[in-house]
N, C-alpha and C positions, 0 to 999 in steps of 0.2 A: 462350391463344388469340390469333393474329395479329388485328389491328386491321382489317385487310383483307384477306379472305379471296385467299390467288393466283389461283385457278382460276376468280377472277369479274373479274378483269381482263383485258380484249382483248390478243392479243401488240401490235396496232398502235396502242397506248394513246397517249395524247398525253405529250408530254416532263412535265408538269404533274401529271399522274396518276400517273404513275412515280413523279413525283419525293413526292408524298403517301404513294406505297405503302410506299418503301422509308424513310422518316421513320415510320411506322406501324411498322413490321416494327422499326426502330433503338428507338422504345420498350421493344417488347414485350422487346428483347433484351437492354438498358440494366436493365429491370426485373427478368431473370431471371438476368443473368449481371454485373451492375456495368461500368462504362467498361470495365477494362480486360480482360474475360475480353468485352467485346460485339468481336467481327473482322466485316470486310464479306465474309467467306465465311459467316458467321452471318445477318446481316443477311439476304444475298441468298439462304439456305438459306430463311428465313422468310416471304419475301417470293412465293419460287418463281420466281425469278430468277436469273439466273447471275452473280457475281462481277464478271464483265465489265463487265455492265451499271450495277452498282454505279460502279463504276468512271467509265465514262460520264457520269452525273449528277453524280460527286462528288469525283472525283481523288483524294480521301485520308480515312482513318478521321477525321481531325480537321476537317475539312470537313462531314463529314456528321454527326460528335456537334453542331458548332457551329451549324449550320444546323437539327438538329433543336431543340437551346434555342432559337433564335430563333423556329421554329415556334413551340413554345408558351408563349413569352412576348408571342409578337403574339398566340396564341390568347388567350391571358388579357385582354390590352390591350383588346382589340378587346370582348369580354363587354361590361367594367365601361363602356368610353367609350359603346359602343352602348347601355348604358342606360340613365346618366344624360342624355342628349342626348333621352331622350324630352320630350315637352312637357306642364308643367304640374308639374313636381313640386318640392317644398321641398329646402331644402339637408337636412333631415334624410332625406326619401326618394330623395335622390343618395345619401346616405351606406350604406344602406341595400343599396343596388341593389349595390354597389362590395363589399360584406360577400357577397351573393346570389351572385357572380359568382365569390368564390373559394371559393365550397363549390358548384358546380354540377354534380353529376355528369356532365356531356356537357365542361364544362370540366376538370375536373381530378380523377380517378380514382387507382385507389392507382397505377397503371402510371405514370399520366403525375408522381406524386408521388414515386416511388421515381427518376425522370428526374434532380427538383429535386432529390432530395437527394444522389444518384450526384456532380453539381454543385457541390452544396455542401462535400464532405466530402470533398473530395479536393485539394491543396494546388495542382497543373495546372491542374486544372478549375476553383477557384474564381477562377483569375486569368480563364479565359476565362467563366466567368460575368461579373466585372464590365464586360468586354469588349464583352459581348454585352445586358446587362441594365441594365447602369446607370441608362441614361437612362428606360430604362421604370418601372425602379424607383421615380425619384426621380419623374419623371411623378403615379406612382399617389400617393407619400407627397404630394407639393405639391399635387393634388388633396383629397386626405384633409382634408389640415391646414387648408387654402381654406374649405371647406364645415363644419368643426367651429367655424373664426372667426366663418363667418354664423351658423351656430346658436348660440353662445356672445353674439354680439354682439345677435343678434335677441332670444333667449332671455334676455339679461339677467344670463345667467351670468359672475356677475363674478370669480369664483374658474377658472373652469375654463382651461386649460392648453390651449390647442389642438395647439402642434408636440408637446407630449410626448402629448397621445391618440395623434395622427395616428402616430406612432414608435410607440406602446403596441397600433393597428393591425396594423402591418407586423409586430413581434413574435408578437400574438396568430394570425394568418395562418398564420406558420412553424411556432408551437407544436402548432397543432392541427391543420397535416397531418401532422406527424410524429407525430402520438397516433393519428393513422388511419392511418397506415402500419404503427408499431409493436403498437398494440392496435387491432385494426380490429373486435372483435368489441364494445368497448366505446366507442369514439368512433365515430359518424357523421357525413355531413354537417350533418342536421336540430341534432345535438347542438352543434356548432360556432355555428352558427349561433347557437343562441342565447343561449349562451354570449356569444358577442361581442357580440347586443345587450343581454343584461345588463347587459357594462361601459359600455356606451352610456348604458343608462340610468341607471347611478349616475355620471355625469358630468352627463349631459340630462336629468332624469327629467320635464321638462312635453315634451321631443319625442319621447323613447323609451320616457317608463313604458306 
């Protein structure tokens, strides 16, 4: 099912809502047919849009894959930054919030997860992955790693490793969307989740057990 239905879009939409629609529609297409079987005759069949218009918004099939990972990698950014910026919480309920974020169902579903891994797995696309992602990449790890120093440091934990959690992290992230993608009947969000603060806690266990 399209991310956004066509026939609830006005034709005299604003350039901004188009531009949402047909990034909606490049998921669902990405998700159903991989990079290279997704064409912007596909896209704009999905969207109930004409070719054209595609076109319009995006001058080129590699324009608008690119621009959709950028989508949701600012969608993602944007989750984790907006909630550790809340006021009042411990570096371990930063930590927390930043694990919450990437198992959010409104953030990252198996469509938008089948996107990362189309990305991933494909030797073009992973150049423009780091093209497009690096910096946010490195962003979330230099956060991670930030916040397990204060807990480590506050905590007293004189053994604990913070850059290798913080990397143990960003692995654990990949690992268990690909466990949702590939067995979806057996991993969930909930499962993930606590999963990861598991290993949280045999690392912290006075700020995770």
């Amino acid at each position: 099912m399209s991310a956004i239905a066509p026939d609830k879009t006005p034709r005299t939409a604003a350039p901004e809502v188009r531009r949402r629609q047909l990034i909606a529609a490049t998921i669902d297409a990405i998700a159903e047919d991989g990079l290279s079987g997704t064409t912007l005759a596909g896209v704009a069949r999905r969207a109930g849009l004409s070719t054209g218009l595609v076109n319009f918004h995006f001058r080129s099939k590699d324009i608008l894959l690119a621009e959709t990972l950028d989508h949701l990698a600012q969608e993602l950014r944007a989750a984790w930054r907006d909630a550790i910026a809340a006021p009042g919480l411990a570096p371990a309920q930063k930590l927390t919030v930043i694990v919450d974020a990437h198992f959010d169902p409104a953030i990252i579903d198996r469509r938008k997860i089948a996107v990362w891994f189309a990305f991933f797995g494909e030797t073009q696309a992973r150049a423009a992955y780091r093209r497009h992602t690096t910096d946010i990449d490195m962003e979330r790890l230099d956060a991670s790693t930030a916040l397990c120093r204060e807990i480590a440091l506050a905590g007293g934990y004189a053994s604990a490793d913070p850059e290798g959690i913080g990397r143990a992290l960003e692995a654990l992230f990949d690992g268990f969307w690909l466990n949702m993608l590939v067995y979806p009947h057996r991993f969930s969000h909930d499962d993930a989740k606590a999963q990861i603060m598991a290993y949280l806690a045999g690392n912290f266990p006075r700020d995770f057990g």
